[in-house]
C-alpha beads as a LAMMPS data file, in Angstrom:
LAMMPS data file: protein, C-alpha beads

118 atoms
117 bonds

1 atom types
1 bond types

-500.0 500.0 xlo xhi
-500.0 500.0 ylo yhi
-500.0 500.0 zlo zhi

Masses

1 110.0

Atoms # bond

1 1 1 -110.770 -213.871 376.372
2 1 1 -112.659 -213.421 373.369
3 1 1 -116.446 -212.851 372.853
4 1 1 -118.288 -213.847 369.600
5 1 1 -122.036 -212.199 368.859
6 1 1 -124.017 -213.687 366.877
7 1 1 -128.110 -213.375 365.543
8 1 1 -127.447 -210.098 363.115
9 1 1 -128.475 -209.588 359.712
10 1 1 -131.046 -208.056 357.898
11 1 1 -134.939 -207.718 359.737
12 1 1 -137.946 -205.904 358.704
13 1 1 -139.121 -202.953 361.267
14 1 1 -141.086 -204.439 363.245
15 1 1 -139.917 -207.875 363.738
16 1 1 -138.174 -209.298 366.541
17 1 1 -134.097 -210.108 366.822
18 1 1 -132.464 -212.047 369.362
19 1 1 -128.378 -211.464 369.965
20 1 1 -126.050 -213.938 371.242
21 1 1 -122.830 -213.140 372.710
22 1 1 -120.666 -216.295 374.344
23 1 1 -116.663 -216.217 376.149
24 1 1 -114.136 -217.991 374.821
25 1 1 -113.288 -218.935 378.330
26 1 1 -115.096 -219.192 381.907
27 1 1 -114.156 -215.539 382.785
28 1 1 -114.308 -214.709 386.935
29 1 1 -114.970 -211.613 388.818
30 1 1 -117.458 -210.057 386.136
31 1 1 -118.885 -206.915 387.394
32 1 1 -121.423 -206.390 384.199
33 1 1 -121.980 -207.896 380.404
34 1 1 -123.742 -206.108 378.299
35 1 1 -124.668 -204.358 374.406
36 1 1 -123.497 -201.726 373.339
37 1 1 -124.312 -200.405 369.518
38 1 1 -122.365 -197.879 367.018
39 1 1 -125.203 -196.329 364.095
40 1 1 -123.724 -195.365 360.891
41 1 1 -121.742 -192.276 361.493
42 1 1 -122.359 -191.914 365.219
43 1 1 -120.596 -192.870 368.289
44 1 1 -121.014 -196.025 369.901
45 1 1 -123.961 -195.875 372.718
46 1 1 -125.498 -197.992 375.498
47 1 1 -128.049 -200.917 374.931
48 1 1 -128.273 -202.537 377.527
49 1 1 -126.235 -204.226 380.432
50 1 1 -126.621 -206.950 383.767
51 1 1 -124.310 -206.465 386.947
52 1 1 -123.826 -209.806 388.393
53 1 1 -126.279 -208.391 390.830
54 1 1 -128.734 -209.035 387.760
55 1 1 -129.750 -205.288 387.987
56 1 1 -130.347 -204.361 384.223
57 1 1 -129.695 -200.758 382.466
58 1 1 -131.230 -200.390 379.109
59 1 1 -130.187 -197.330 376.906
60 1 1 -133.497 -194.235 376.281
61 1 1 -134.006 -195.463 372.631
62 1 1 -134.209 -199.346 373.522
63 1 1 -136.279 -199.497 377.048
64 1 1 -139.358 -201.185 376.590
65 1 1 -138.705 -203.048 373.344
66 1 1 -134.983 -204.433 374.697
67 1 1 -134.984 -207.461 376.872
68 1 1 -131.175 -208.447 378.597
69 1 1 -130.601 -211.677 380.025
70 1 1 -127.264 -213.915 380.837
71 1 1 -126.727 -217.220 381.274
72 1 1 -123.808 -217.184 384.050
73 1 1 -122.840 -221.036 384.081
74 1 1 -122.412 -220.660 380.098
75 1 1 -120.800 -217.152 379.758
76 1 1 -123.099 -216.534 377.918
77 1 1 -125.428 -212.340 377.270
78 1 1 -128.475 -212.067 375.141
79 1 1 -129.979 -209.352 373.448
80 1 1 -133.662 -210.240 372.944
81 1 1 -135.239 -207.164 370.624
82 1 1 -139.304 -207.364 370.623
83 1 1 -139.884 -204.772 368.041
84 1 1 -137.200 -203.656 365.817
85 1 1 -137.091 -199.882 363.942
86 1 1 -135.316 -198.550 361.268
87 1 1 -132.896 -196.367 363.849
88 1 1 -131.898 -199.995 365.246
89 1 1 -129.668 -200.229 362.578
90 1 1 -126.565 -200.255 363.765
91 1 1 -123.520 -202.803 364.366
92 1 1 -123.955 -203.959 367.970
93 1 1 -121.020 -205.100 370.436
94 1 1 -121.224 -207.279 372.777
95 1 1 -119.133 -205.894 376.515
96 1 1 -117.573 -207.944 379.506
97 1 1 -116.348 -205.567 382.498
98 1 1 -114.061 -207.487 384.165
99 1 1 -112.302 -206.249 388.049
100 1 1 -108.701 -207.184 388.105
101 1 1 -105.962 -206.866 390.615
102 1 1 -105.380 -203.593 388.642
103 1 1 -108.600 -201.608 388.125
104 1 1 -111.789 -202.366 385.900
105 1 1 -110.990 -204.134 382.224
106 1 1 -113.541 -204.136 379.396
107 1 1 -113.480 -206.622 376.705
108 1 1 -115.370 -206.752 373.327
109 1 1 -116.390 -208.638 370.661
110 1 1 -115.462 -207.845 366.987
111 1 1 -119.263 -207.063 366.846
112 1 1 -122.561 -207.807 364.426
113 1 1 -124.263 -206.138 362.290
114 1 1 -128.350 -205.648 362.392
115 1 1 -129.970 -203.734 359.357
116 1 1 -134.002 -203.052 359.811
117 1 1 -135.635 -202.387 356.624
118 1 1 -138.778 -200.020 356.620

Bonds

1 1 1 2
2 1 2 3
3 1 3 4
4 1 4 5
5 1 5 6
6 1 6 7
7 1 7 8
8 1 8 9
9 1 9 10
10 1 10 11
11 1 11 12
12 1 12 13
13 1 13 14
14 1 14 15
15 1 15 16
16 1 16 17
17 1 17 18
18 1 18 19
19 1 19 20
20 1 20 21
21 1 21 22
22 1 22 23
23 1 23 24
24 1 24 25
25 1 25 26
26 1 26 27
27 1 27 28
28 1 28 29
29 1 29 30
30 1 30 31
31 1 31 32
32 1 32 33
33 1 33 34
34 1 34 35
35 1 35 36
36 1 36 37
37 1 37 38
38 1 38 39
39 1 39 40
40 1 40 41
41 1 41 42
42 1 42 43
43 1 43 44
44 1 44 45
45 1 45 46
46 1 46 47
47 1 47 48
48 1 48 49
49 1 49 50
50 1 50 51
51 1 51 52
52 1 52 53
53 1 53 54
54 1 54 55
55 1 55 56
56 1 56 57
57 1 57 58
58 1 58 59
59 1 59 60
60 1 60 61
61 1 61 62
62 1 62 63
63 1 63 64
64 1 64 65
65 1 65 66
66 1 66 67
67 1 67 68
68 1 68 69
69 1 69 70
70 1 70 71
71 1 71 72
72 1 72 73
73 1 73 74
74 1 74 75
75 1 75 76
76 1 76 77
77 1 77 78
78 1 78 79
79 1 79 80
80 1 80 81
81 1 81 82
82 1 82 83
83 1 83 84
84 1 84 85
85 1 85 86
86 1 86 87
87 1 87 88
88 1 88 89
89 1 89 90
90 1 90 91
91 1 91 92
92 1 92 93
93 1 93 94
94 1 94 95
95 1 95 96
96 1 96 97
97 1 97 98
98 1 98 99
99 1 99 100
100 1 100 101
101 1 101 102
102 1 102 103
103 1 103 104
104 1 104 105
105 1 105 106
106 1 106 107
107 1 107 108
108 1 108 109
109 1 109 110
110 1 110 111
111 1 111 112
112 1 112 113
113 1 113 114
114 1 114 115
115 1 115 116
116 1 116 117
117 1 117 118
């Protein structure tokens, strides 16, 4: 399975951003799809995820201005970002968590970046 983001790039603070991640391939038994995002010179943290439950999870720094939403029939998890900041910047990877016959698998996407200018 592979997952492709796309929607980064360069946005002024402020402005809005809206990520796209899609599967390769119908993938079954998904437990959660989410963002996840890695700033320059920190670790990668949570953005946001959906169970297949639809219960949402959105990081401290991104509630409120973060909106997650899938489109299950498409494989599809977007990232819609209302009001963008300078700390945004960051290069932001799209997650599938997967339950297999042998535990819980995560896959990721080669992920994208998104610079906000002040």
């Amino acid at each position: 399975v592979q997952l492709v983001e796309s929607g980064g790039g360069l946005v002024q603070s402020g402005g809005p951003l809206r990520l796209s991640c899609t599967a390769s391939r119908n993938i079954f038994s998904i437990t959660s799809m989410g963002w996840y995002r890695q700033p320059p010179g920190k670790q990668r943290e949570l953005v946001a995820t959906i169970t297949s439950g639809s219960t949402t999870t959105y990081g401290d720094s991104v509630r409120g201005r973060f909106t997650i939403s899938r489109d299950i029939d498409m494989n599809m998890v977007y990232l819609q970002v209302h009001s963008l900041k300078p700390e945004d910047t960051a290069v932001y990877y799209c997650n599938v968590r997967v339950n297999t016959d042998f535990g819980v698998r995560n896959y990721w996407g080669q992920g994208t970046q998104v610079t906000v200018s002040s």
